[in-house]
N, C-alpha and C positions, 0 to 999 in steps of 0.2 A: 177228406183225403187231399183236396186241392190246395189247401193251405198247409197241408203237412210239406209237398213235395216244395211246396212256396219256399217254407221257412228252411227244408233240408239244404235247397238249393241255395240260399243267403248263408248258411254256416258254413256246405262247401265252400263256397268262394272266399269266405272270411280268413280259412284256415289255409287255402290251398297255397302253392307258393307260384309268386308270379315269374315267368320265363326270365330268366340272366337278369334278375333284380338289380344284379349291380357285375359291372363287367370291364374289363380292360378298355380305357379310352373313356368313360362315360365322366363326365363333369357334374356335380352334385352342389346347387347354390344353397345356401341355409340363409334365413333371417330370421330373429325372433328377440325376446328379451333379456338382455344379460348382464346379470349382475357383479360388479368385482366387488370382493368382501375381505379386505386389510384382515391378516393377522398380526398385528404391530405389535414388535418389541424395538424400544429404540436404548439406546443412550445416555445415561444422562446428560444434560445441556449445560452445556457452558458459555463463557464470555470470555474476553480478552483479558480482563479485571479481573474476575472470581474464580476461573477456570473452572472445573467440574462443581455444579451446584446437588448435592445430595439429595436423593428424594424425586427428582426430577424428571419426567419422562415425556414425551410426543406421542400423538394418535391421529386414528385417520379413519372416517366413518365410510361406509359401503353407500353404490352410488348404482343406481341401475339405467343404461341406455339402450339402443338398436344393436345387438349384435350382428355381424354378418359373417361365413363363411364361405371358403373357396376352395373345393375337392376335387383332386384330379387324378382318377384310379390309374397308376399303371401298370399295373393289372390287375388280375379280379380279386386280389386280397390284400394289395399294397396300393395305398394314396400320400398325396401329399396336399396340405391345406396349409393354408393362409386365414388367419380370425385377424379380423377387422374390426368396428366400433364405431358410433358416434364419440366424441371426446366426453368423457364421463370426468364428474366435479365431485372432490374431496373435501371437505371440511376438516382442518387440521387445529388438534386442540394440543395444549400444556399444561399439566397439571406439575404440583410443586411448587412455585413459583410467588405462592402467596395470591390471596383473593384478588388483589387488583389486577392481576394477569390472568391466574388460570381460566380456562374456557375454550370456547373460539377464539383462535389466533388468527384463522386465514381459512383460504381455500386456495386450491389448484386443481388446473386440469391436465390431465393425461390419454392419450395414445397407447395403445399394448398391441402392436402388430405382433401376430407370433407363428412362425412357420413349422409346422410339427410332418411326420412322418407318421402316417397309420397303418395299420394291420387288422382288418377285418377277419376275422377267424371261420366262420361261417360260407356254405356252400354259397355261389354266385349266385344260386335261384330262391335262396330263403327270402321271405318279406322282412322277418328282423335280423337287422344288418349292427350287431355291436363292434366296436372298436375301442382300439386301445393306441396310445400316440402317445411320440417325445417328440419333441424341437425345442428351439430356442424364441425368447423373447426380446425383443425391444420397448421398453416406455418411457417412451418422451413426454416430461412434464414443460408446462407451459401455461400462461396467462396465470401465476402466482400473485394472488392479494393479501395484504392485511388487514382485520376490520379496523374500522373508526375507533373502536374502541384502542385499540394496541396501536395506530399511531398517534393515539392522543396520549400513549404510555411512553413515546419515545423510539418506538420501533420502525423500520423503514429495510425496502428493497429485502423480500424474501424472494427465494431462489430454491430451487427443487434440483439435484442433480439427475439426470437420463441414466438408467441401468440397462444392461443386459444380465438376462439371467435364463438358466434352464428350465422349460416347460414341460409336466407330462400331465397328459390327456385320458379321460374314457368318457363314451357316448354312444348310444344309439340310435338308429335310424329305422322307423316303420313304414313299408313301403304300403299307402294308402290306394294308389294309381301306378300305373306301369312310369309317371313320372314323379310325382307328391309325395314326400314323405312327412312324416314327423319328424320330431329331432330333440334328444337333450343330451348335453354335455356336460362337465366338468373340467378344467385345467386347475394345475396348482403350480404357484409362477413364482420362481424366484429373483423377490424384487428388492434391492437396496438401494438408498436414496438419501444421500444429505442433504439436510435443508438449514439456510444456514439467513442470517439478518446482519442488521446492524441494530443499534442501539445508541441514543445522543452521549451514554454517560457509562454504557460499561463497554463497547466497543463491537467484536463481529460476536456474534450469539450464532452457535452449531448444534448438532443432534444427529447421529447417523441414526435410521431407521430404517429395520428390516419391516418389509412390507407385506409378504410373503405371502399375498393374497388367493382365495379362493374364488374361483369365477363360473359363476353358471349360466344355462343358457338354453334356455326352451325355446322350440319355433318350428316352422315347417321349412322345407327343402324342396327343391325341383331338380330334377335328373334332365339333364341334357343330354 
């Protein structure tokens, strides 16, 4: 009998919902793992010389670092958040181009600050807290290389151009402690981006790429 009431008493609490889980004014920090995942369609690439080369396309592989978030209810069913990052590194390939090129071309790193608007739909005292968010993004690319390999081709000074584009968001939050949550998200971030070179012998070398990346992001949260 003693261990019944034990264990009754562990699934009430599991289930029960904690007092104003989330409520006007409360500030909710996240950090955890987050992936951005390129849906790339680009361009074909061109030069000064050959202008559109047929066949030709850009890509850009998925990079995972520290996500963080920054939530500030105002009030008990509307937030606004800021997502943050460590600077996450892309490996940018070309296919097309003939063996001696396609591959790894380079890498670049990026920034994706994005401030969205949420709406929590759920009473103020449930423990799962989903949401749904739009805002807008910023990514600023930065420290763009080429491998050895492709300036021993000729190639020099690759450049990424900064995008703004529209974000929208869903995630949830499991209120473990009257502070701790769980947390995973999703955004899908509209990202375009020229990236553009030179070349000793066909001239500037371009490719617009939609980027249009998927981003996820597990981790735990503290309520302030």
């Amino acid at each position: 009998m003693r261990y019944s009431i034990i264990i009754a008493s562990m699934l009430a609490a599991t289930v029960a919902p904690l007092a104003h889980a989330y409520k006007q004014g409360d500030v909710v920090v996240r950090a955890g793992a987050a992936t951005v995942d390129p849906q790339t369609e680009s361009s074909e690439i061109s030069t000064t010389v050959t202008g559109k080369i047929a066949g030709t396309k850009a890509t850009a592989d998925a990079n995972t670092q520290l996500g963080l978030t920054l939530s500030y209810l105002v009030t008990d069913h509307v937030g606004v958040e800021l997502l943050a990052a460590t600077p996450f590194t892309h490996q940018i390939g070309v296919k097309g181009l003939g063996s001696a090129i396609d591959g790894k071309f380079g890498e670049a790193k990026q920034l994706p600050p994005t401030v969205s608007v949420q709406y929590f739909p759920l009473d103020a005292s449930s423990k799962l807290q989903p949401y749904v968010g739009a805002g807008l993004n910023y990514t600023a690319f930065f420290d763009e290389q080429l491998t050895d390999r492709q300036r021993a081709n000729g190639f020099s000074k690759l450049k990424l151009s900064d995008s703004w584009g529209l974000a929208l968001q869903a995630g949830v939050d499991y209120q473990l402690t009257d502070r701790l949550v769980l947390n995973a998200a999703v955004w899908r971030i509209d990202l375009h981006t020229e990236a553009t070179a030179r070349h000793s012998a066909l001239g500037k070398v371009k490719v617009d790429v939609d980027v249009d990346p998927w981003v996820y992001m597990i981790g735990v949260g503290y309520k302030f």
